[in-house]
N, CA, C and O atoms as a GROMACS GRO file, in nm:
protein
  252
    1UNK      N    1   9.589  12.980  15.510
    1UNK     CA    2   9.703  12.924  15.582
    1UNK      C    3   9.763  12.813  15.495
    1UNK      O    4   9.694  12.711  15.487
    2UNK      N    5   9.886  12.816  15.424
    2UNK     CA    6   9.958  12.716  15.382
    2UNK      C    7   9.924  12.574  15.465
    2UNK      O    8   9.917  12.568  15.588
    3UNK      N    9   9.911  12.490  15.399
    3UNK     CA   10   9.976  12.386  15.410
    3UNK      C   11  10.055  12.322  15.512
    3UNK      O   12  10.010  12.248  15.599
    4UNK      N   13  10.129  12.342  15.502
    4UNK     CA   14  10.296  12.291  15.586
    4UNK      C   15  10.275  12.418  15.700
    4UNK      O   16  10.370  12.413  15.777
    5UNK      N   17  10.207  12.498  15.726
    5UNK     CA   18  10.187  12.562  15.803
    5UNK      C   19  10.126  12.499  15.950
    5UNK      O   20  10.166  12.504  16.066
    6UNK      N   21  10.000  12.434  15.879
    6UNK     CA   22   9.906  12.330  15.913
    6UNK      C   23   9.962  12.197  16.031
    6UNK      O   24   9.928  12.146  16.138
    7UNK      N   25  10.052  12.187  15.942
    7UNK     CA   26  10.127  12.030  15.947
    7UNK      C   27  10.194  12.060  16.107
    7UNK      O   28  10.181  11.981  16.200
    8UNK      N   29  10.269  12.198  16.114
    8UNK     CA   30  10.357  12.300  16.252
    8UNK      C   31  10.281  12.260  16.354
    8UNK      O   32  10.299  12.204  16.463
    9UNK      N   33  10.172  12.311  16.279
    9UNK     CA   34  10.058  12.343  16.450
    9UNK      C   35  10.015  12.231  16.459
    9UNK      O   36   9.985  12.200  16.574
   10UNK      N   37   9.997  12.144  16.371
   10UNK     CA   38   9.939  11.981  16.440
   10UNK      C   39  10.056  11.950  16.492
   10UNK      O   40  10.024  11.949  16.611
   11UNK      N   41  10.168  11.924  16.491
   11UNK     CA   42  10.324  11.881  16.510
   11UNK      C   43  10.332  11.947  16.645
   11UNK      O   44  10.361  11.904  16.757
   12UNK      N   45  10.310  12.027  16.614
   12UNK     CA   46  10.376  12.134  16.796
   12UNK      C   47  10.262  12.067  16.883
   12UNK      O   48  10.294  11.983  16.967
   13UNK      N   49  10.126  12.102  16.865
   13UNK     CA   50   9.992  12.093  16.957
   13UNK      C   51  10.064  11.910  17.040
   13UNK      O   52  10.089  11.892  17.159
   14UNK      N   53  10.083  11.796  16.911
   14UNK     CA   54  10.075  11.669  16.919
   14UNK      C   55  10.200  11.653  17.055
   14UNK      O   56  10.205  11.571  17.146
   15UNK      N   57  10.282  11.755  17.023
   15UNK     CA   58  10.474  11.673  17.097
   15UNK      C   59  10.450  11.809  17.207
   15UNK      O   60  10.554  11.814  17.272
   16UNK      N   61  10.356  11.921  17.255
   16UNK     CA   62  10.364  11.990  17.344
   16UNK      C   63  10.472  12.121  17.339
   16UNK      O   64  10.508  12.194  17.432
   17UNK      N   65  10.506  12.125  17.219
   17UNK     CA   66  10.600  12.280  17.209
   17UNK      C   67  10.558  12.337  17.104
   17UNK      O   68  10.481  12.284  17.024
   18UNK      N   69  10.612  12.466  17.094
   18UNK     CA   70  10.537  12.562  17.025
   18UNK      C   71  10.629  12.571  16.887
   18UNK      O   72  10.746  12.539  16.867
   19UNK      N   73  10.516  12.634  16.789
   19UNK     CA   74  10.521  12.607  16.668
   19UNK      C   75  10.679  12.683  16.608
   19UNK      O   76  10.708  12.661  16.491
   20UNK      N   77  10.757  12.753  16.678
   20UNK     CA   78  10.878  12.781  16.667
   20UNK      C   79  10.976  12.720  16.674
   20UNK      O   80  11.082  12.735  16.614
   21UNK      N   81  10.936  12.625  16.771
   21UNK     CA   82  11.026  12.515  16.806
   21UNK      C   83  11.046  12.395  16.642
   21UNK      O   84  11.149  12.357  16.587
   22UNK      N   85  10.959  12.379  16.620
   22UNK     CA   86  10.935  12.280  16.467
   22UNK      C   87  10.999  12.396  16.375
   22UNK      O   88  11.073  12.354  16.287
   23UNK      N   89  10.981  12.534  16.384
   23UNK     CA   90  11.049  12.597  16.318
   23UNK      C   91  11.176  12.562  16.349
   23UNK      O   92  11.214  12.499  16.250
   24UNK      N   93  11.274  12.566  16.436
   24UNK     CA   94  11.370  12.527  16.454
   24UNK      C   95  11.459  12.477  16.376
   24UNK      O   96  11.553  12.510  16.304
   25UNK      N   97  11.354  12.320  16.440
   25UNK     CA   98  11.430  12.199  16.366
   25UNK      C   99  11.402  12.170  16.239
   25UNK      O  100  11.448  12.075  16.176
   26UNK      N  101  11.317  12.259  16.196
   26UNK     CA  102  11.325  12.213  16.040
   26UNK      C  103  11.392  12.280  15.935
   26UNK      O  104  11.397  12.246  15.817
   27UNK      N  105  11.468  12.428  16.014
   27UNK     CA  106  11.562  12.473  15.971
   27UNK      C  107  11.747  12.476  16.013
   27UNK      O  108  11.852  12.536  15.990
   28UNK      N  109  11.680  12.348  16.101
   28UNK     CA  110  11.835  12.266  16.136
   28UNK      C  111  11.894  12.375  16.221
   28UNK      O  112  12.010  12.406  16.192
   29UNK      N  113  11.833  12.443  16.325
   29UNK     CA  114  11.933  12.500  16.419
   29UNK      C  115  11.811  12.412  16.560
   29UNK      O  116  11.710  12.440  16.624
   30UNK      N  117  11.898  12.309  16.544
   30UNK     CA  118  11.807  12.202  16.645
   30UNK      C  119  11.920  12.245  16.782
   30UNK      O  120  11.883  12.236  16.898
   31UNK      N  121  12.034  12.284  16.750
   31UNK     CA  122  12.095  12.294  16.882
   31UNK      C  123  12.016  12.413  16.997
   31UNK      O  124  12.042  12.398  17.117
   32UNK      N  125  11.938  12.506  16.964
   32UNK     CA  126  11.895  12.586  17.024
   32UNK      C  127  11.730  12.511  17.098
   32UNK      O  128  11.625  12.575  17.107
   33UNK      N  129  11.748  12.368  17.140
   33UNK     CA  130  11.653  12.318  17.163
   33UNK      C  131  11.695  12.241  17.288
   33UNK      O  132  11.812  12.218  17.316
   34UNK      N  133  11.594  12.204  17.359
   34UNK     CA  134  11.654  12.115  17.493
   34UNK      C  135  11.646  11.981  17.406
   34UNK      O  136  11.602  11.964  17.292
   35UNK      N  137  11.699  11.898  17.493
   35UNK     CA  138  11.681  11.749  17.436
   35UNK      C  139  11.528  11.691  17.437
   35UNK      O  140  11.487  11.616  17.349
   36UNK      N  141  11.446  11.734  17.550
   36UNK     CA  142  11.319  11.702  17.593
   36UNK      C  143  11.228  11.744  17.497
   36UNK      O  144  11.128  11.672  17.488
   37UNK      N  145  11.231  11.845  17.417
   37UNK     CA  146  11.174  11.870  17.280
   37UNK      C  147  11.158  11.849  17.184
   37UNK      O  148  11.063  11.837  17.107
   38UNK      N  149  11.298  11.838  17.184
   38UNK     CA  150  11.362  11.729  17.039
   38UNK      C  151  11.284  11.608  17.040
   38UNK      O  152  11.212  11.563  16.951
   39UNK      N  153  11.326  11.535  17.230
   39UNK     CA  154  11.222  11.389  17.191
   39UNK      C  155  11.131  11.390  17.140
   39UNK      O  156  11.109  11.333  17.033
   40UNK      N  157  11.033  11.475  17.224
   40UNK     CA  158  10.922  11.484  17.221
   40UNK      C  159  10.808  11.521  17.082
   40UNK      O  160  10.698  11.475  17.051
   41UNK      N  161  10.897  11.625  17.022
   41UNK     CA  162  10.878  11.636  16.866
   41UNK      C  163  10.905  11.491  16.774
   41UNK      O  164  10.833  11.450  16.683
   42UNK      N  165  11.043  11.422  16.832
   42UNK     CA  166  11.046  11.296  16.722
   42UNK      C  167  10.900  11.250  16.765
   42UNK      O  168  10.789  11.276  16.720
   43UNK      N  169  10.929  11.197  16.833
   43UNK     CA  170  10.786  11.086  16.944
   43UNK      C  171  10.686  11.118  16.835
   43UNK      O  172  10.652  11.020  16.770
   44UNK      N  173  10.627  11.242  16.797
   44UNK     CA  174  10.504  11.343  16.756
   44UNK      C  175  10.504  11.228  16.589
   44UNK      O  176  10.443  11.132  16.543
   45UNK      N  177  10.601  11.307  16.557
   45UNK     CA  178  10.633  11.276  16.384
   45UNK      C  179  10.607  11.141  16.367
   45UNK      O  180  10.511  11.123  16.292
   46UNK      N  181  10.679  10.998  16.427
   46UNK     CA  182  10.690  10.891  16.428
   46UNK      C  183  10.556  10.870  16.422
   46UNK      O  184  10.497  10.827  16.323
   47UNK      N  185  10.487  10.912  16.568
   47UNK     CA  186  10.318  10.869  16.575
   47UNK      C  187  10.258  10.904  16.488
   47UNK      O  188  10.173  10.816  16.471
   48UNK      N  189  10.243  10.990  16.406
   48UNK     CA  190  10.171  11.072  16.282
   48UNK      C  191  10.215  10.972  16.147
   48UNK      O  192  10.147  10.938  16.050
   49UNK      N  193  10.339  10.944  16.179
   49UNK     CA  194  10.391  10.858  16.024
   49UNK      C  195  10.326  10.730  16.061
   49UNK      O  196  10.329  10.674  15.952
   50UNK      N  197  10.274  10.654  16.137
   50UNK     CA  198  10.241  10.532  16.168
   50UNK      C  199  10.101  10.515  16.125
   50UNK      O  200  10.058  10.450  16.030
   51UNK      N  201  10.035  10.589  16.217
   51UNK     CA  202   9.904  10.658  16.182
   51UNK      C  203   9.865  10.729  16.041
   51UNK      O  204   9.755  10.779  16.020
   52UNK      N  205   9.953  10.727  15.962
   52UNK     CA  206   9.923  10.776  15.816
   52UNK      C  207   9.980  10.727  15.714
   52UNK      O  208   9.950  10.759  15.599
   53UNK      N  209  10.106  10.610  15.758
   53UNK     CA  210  10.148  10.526  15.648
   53UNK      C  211  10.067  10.470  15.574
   53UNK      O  212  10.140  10.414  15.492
   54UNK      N  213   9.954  10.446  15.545
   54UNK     CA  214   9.862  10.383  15.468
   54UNK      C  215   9.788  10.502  15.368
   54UNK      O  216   9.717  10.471  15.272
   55UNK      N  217   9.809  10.599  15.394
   55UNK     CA  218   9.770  10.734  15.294
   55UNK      C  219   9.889  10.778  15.164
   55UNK      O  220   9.865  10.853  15.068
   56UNK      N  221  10.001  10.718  15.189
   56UNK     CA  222  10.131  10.769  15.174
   56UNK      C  223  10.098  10.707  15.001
   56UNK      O  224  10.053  10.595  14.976
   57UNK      N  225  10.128  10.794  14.917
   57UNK     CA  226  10.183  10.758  14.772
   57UNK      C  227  10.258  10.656  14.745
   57UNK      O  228  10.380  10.657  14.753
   58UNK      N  229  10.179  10.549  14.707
   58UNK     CA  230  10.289  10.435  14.664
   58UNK      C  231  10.253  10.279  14.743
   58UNK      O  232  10.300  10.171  14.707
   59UNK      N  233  10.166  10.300  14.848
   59UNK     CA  234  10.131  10.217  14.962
   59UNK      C  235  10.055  10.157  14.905
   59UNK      O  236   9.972  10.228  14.847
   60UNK      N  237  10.034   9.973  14.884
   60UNK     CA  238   9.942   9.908  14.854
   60UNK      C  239   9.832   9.859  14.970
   60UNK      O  240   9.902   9.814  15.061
   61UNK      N  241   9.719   9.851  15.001
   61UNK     CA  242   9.643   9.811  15.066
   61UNK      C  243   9.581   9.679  15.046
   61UNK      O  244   9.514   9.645  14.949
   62UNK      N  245   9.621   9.591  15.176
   62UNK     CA  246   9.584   9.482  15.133
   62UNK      C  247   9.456   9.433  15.215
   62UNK      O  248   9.427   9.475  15.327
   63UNK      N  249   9.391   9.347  15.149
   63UNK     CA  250   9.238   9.296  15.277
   63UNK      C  251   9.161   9.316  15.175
   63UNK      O  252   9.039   9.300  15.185
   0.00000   0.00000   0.00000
């Protein structure tokens, strides 16, 4: 299983819609989405980027 495949199904499982839906929007036909998905997918991403900004290339760690 790819990669970025991976990333779908943690993304969908995390925001509660299915892994088509991230298909969607990551091929920018987000209009075929309710708004409640959309949130709910940002919500997902944001929490994941917060929770992993410190892994990110380039990030100094301080302490």
């Amino acid at each position: 299983m790819p990669c970025q495949s991976i990333y779908k199904d943690i993304i969908a499982e995390m925001a509660g819609v299915e892994k088509r839906d991230i298909e969607k929007i990551l091929s920018r036909r987000m209009d075929q989405l309710e708004d409640e998905k959309k949130y709910r997918t940002a919500a997902a991403v944001m929490c994941l980027r917060f929770f992993l900004k410190e892994n990110e290339p380039g990030q100094r760690r301080s302490g």
